[in-house]
TIKE-795458 format. One record per atom (N, C-alpha, C, CB): residue number from 1; atom name; x, y, z. Coordinates in pm, whole numbers. Glycine has a CB too. Layout:
   k  a   east  north     up
 NUM CA      X      Y      Z
...
// end
This chain:
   k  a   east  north     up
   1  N   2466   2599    532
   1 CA   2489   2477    606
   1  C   2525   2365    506
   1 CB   2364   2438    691
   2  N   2605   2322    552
   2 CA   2659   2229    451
   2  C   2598   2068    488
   2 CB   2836   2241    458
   3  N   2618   1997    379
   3 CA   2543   1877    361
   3  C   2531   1774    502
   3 CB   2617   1802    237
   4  N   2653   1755    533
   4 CA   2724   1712    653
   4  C   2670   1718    744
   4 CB   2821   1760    683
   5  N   2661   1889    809
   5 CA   2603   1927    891
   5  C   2456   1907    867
   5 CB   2645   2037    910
   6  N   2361   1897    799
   6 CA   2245   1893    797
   6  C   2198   1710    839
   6 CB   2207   1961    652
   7  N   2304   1624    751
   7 CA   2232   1483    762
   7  C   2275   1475    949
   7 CB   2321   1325    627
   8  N   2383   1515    998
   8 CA   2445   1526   1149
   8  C   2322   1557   1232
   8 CB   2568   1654   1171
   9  N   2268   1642   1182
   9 CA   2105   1751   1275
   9  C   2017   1615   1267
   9 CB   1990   1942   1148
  10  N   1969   1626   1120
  10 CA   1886   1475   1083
  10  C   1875   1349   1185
  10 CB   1963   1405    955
  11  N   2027   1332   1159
  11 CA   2038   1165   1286
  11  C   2030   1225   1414
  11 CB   2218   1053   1294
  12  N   2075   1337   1475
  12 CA   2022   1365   1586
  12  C   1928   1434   1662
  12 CB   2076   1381   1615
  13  N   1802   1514   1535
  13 CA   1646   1480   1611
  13  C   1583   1335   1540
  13 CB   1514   1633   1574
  14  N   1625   1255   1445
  14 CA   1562   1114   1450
  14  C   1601   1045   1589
  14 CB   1619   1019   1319
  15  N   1697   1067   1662
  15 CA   1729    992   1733
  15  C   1664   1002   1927
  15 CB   1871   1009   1696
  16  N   1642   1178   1843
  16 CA   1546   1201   1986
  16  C   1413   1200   1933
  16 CB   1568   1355   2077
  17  N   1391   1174   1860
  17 CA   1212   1154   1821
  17  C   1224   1062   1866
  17 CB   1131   1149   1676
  18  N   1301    902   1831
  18 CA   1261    723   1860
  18  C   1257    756   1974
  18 CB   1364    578   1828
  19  N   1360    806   2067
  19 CA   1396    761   2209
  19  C   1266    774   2269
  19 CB   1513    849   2288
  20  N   1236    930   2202
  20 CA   1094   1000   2314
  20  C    969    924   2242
  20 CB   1062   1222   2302
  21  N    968    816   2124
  21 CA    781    814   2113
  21  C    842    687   2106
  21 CB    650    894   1971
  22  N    929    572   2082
  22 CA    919    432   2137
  22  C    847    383   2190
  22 CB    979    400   2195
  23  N    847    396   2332
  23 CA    722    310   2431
  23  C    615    359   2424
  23 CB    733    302   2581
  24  N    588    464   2365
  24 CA    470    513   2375
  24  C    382    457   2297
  24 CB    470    630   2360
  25  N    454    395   2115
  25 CA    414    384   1994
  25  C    407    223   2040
  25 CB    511    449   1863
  26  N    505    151   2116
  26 CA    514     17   2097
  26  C    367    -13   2176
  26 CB    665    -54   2159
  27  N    357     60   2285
  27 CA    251    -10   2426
  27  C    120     33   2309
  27 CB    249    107   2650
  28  N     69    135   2234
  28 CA    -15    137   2174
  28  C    -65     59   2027
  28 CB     -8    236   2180
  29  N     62    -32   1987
  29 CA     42   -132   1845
  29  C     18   -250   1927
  29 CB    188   -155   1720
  30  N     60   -250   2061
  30 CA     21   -388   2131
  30  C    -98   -438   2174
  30 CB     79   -401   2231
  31  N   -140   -292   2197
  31 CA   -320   -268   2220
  31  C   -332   -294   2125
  31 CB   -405   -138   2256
  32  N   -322   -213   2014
  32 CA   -420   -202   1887
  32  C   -435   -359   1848
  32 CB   -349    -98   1746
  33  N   -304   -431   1852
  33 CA   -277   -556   1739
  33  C   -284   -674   1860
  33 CB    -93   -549   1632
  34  N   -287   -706   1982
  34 CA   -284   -763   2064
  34  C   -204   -857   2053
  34 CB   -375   -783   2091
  35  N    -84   -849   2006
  35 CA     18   -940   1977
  35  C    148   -808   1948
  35 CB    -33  -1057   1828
  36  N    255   -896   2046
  36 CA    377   -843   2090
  36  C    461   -816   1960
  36 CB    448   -940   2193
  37  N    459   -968   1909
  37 CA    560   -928   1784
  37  C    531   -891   1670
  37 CB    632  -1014   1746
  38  N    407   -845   1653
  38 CA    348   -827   1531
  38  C    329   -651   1540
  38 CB    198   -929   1515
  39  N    307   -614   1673
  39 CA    345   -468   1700
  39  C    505   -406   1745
  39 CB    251   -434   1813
  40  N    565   -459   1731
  40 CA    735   -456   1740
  40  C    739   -437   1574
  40 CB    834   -630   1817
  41  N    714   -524   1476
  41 CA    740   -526   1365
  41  C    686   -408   1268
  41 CB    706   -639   1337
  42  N    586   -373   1282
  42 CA    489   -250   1275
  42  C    554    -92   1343
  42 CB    344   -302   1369
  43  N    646   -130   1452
  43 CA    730     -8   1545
  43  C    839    -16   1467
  43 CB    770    -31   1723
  44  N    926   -126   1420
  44 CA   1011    -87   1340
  44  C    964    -32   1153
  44 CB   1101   -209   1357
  45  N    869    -62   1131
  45 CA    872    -52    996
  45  C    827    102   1005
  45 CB    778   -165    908
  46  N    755    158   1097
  46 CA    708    284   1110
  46  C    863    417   1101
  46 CB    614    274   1273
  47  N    914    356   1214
  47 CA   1051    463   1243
  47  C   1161    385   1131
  47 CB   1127    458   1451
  48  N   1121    310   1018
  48 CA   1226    278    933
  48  C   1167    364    793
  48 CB   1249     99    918
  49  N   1053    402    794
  49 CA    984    468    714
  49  C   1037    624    714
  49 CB    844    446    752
  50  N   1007    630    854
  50 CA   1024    809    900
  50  C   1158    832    880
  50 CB    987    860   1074
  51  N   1242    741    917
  51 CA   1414    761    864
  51  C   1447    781    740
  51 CB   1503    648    887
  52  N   1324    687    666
  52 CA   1387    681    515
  52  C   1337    846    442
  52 CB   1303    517    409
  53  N   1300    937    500
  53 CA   1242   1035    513
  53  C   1399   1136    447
  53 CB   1170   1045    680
  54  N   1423   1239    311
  54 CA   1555   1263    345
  54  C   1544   1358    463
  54 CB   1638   1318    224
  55  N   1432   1453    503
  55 CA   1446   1510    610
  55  C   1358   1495    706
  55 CB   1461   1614    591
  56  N   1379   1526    811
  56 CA   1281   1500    935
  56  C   1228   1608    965
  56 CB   1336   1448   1059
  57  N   1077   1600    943
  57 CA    971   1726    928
  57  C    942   1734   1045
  57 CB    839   1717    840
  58  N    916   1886   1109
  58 CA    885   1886   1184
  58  C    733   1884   1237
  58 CB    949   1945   1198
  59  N    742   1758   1341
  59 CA    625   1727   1383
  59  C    570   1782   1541
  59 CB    630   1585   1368
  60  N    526   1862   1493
  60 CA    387   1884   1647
  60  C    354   1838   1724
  60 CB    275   1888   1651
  61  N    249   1760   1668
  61 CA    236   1598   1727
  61  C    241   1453   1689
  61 CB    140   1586   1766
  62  N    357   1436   1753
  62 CA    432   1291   1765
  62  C    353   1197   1739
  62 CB    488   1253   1893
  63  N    240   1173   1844
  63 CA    198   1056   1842
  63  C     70   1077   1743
  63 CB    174   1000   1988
  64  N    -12   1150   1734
  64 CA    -91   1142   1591
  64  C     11   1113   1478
  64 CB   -172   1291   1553
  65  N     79   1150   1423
  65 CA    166   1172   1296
  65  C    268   1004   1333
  65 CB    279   1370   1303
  66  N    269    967   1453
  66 CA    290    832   1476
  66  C    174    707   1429
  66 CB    310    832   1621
  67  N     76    764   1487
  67 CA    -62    692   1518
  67  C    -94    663   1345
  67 CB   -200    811   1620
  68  N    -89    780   1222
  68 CA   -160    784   1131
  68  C    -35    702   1042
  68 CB   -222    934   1097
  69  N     84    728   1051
  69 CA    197    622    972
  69  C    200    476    975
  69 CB    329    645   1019
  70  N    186    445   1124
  70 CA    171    285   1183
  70  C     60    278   1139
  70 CB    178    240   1343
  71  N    -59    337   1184
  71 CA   -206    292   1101
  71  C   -169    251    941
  71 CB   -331    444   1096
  72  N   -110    295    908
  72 CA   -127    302    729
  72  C    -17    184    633
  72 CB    -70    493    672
  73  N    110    140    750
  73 CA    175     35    759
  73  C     71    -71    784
  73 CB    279     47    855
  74  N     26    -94    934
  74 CA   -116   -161    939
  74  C   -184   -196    781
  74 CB   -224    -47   1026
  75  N   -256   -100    771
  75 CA   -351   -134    613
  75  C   -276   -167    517
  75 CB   -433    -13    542
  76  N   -146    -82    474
  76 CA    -55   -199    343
  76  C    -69   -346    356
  76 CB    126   -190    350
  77  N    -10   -392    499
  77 CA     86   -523    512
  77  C   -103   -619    522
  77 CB    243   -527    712
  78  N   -168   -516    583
  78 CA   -332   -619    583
  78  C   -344   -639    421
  78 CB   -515   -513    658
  79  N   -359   -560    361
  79 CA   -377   -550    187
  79  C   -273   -686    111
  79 CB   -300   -357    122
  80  N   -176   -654    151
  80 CA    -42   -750    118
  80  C    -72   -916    141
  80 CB     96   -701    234
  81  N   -132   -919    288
  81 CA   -136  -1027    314
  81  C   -256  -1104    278
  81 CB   -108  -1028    422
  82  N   -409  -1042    206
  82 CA   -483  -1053    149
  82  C   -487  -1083     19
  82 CB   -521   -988    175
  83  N   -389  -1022    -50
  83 CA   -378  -1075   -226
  83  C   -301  -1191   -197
  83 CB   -285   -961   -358
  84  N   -204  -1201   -112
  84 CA   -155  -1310    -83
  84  C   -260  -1461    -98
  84 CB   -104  -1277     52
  85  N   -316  -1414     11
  85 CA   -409  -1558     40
  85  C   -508  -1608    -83
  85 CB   -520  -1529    180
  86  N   -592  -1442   -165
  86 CA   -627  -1426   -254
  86  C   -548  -1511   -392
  86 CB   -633  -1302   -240
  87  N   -436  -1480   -403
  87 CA   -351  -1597   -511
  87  C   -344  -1729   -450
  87 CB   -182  -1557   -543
  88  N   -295  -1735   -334
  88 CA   -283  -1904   -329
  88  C   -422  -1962   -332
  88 CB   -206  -1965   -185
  89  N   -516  -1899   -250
  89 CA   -649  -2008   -312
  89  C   -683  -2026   -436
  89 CB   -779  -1975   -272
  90  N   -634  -1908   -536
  90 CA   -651  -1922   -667
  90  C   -583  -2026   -704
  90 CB   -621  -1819   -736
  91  N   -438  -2003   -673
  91 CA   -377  -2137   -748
  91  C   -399  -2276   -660
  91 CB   -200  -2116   -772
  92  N   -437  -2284   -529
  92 CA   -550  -2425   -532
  92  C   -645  -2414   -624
  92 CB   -639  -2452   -400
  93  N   -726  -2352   -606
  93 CA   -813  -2398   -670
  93  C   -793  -2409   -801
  93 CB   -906  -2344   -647
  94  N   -721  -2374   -881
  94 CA   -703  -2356  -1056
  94  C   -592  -2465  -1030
  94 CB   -643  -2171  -1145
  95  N   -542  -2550   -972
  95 CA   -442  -2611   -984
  95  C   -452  -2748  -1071
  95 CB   -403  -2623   -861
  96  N   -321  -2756  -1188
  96 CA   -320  -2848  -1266
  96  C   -173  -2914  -1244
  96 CB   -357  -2798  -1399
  97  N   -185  -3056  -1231
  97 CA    -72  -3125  -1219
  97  C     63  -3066  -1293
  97 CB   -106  -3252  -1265
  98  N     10  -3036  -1439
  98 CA    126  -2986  -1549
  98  C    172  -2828  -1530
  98 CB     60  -3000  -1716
  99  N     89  -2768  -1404
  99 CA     93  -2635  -1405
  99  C    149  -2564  -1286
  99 CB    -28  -2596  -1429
 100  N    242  -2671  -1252
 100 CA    283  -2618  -1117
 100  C    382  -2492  -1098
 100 CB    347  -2730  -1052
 101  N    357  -2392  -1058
 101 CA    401  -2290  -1024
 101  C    528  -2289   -900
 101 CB    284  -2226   -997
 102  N    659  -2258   -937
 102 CA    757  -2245   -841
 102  C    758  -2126   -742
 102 CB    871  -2246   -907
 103  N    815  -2148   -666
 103 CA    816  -2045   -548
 103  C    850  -1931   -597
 103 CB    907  -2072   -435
 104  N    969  -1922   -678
 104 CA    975  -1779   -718
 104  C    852  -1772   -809
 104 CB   1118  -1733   -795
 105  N    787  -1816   -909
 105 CA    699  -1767  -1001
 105  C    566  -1733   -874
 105 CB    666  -1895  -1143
 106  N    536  -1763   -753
 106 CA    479  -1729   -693
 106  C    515  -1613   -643
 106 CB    456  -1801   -640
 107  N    630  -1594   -610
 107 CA    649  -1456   -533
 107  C    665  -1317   -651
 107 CB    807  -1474   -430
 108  N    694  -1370   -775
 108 CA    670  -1256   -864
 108  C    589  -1257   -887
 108 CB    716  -1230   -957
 109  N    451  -1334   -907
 109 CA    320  -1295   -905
 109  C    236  -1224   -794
 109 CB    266  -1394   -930
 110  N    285  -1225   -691
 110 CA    254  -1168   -584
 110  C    306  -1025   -554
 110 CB    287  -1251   -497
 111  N    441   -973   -575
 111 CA    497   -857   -578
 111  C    423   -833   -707
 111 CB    656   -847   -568
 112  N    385   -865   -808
 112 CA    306   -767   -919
 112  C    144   -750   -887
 112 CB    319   -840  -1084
 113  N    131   -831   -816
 113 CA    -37   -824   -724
 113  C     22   -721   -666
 113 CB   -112   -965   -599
 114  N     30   -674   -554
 114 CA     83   -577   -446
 114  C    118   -461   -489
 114 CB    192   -618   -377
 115  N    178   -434   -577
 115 CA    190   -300   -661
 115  C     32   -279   -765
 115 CB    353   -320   -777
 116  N     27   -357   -820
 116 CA   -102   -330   -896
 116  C   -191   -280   -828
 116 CB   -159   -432   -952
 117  N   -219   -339   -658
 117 CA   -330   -292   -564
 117  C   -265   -139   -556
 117 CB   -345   -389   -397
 118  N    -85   -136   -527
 118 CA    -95    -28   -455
 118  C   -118     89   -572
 118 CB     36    -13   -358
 119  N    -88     44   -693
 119 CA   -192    164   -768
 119  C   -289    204   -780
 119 CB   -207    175   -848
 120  N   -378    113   -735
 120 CA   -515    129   -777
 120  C   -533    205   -658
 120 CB   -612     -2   -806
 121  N   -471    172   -555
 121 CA   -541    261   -402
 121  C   -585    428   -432
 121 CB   -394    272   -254
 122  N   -475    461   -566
 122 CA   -453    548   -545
 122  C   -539    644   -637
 122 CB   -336    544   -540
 123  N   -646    566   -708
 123 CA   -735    636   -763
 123  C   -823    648   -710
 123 CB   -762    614   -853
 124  N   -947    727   -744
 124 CA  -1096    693   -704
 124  C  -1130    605   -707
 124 CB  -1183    732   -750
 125  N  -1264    616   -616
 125 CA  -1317    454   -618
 125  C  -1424    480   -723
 125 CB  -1389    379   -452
 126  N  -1506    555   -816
 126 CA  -1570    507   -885
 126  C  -1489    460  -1034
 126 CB  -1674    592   -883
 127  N  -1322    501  -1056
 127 CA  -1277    507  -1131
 127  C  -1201    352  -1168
 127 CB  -1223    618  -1110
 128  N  -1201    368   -995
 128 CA  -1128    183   -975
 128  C  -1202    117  -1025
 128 CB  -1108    101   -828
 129  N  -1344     94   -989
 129 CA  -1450     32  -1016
 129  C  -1451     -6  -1160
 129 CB  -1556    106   -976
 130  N  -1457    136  -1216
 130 CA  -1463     99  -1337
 130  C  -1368     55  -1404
 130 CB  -1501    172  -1390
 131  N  -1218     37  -1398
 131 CA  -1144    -34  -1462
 131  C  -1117   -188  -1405
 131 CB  -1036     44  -1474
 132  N  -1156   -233  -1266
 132 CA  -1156   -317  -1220
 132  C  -1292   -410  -1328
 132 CB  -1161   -279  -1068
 133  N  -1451   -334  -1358
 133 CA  -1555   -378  -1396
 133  C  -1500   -451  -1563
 133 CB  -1671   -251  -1384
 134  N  -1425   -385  -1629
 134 CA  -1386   -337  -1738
 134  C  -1302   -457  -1792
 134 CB  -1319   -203  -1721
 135  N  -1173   -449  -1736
 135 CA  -1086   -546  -1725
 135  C  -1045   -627  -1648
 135 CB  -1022   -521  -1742
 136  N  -1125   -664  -1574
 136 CA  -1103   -782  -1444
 136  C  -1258   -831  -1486
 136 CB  -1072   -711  -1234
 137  N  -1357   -844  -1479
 137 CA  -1431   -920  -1485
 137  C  -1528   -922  -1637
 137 CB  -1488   -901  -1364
 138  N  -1455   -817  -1734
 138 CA  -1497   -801  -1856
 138  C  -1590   -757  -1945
 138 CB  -1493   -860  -1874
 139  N  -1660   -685  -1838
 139 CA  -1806   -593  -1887
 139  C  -1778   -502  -1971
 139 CB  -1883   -509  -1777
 140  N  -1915   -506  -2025
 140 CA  -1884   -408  -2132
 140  C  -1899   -215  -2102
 140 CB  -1994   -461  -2253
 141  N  -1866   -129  -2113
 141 CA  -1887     11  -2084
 141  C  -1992     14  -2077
 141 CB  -1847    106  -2158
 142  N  -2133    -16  -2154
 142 CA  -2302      6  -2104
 142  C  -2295   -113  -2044
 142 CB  -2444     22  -2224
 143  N  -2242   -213  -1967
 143 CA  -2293   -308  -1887
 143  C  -2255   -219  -1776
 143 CB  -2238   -462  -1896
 144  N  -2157   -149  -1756
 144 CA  -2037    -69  -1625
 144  C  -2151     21  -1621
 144 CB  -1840     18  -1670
 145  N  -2254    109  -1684
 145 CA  -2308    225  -1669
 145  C  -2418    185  -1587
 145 CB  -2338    297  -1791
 146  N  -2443     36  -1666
 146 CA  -2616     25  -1571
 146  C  -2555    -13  -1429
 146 CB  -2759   -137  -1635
 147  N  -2454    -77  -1412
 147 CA  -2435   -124  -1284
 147  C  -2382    -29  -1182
 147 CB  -2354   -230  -1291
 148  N  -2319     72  -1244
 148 CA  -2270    207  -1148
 148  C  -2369    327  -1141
 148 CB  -2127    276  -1211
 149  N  -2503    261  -1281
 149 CA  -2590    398  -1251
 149  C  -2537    568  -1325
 149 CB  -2580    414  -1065
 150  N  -2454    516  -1422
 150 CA  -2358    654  -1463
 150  C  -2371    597  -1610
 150 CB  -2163    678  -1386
 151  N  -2373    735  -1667
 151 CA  -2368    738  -1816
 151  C  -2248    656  -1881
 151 CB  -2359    886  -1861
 152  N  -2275    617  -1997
 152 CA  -2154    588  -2096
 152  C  -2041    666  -2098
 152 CB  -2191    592  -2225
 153  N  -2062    776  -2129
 153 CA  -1947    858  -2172
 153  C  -1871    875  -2047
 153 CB  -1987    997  -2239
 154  N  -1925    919  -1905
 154 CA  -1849    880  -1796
 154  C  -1783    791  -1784
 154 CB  -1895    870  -1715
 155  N  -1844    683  -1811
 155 CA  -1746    498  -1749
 155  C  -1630    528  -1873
 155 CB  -1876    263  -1788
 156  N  -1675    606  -1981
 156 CA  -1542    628  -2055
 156  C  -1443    708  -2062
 156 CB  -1553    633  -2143
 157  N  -1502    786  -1962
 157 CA  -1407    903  -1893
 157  C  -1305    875  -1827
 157 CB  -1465    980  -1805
 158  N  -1393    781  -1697
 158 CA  -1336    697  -1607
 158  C  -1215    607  -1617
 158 CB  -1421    631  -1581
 159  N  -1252    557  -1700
 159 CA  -1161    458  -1798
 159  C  -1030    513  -1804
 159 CB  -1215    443  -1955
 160  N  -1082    622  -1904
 160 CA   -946    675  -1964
 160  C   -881    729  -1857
 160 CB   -955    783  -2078
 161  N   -906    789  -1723
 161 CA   -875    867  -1675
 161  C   -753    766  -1575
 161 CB   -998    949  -1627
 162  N   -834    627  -1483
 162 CA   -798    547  -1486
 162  C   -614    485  -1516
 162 CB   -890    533  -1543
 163  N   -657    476  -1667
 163 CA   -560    401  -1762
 163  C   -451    463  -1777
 163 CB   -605    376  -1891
 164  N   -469    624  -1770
 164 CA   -361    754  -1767
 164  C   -315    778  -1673
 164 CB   -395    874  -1796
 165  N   -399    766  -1530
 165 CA   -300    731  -1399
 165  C   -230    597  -1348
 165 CB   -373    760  -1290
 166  N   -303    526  -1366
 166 CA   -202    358  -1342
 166  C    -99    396  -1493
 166 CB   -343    138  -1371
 167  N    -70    422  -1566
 167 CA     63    443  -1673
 167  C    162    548  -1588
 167 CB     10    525  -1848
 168  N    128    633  -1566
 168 CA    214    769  -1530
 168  C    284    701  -1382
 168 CB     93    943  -1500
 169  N    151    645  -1276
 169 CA    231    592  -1198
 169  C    349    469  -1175
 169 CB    165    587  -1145
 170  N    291    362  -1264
 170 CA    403    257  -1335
 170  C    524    267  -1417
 170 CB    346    188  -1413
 171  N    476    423  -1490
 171 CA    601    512  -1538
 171  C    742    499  -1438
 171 CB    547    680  -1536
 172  N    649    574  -1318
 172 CA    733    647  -1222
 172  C    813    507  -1118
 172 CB    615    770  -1121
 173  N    776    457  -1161
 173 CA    813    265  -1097
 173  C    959    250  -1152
 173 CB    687     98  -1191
 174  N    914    285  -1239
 174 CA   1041    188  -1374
 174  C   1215    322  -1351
 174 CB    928    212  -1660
// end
């Protein structure tokens, strides 16, 4: 089968997947989110996701494999909009007349917030912890042990282990 023919198949079960789980997906983000346009926006980013897909897997069930994508759009854009608010109160509150920050220097500080989270999602959480303990609030490795309850050589495990996955994945960024 040639290339052609395959992306041809592609656009036409994407096109009968939207038709058939549309209302189904929209009437249930409207529940979930109780707001019209905020679950419209969530229906498109879901089936703009599944498109960006190079092939369309076959799914069983629609609306779980619907339900668990939109859920997970949901939690990004919540995450997103949290470091968000998270920086601007920072820069109220840290704010110096001589230090005013432009809109773009805000929005590149914010797209490097947002990726940084979305790496970290992607480790463990005692591992996050510990590089979050480490280098975000500056403890020392036996300060990280008494407070996690875990040996030294672990929180230095952790660490490293950590430091070798946020690289490989920032690798894979670039």
């Amino acid at each position: 089968m040639n290339q052609s023919t395959q992306q041809s198949q592609n656009k036409q079960a994407f096109i009968q997947f939207y038709t058939e789980n549309y209302s189904w997906l929209f009437n249930w983000l409207r529940k979930k989110l109780q707001n019209g346009s905020k679950a419209e926006d969530i229906l498109q980013d879901t089936f703009t996701k599944i498109l960006s897909l190079e092939r369309l897997p076959y799914i069983q069930e629609a609306k779980a494999y619907l339900t668990v994508t939109a859920s997970r759009i949901i939690i990004d854009q919540a995450r997103k909009e949290k470091i968000e608010q998270l920086y601007l109160q920072y820069l109220i509150e840290n704010q110096h007349e001589e230090d005013e920050c432009s809109p773009e220097q805000m929005l590149v500080s914010v797209d490097l917030l947002n990726r940084i989270a979305n790496v970290l999602c992607g480790l463990d959480e005692r591992s996050r912890k510990v590089l979050l303990l480490y280098h975000i609030e500056g403890k020392t490795q036996a300060e990280i042990a008494l407070i996690l309850n875990i040996t030294r050589k672990t929180v230095k495990a952790d660490l490293v282990k950590a430091l070798m996955y946020c690289n490989r994945r920032l690798k894979s960024e670039i």
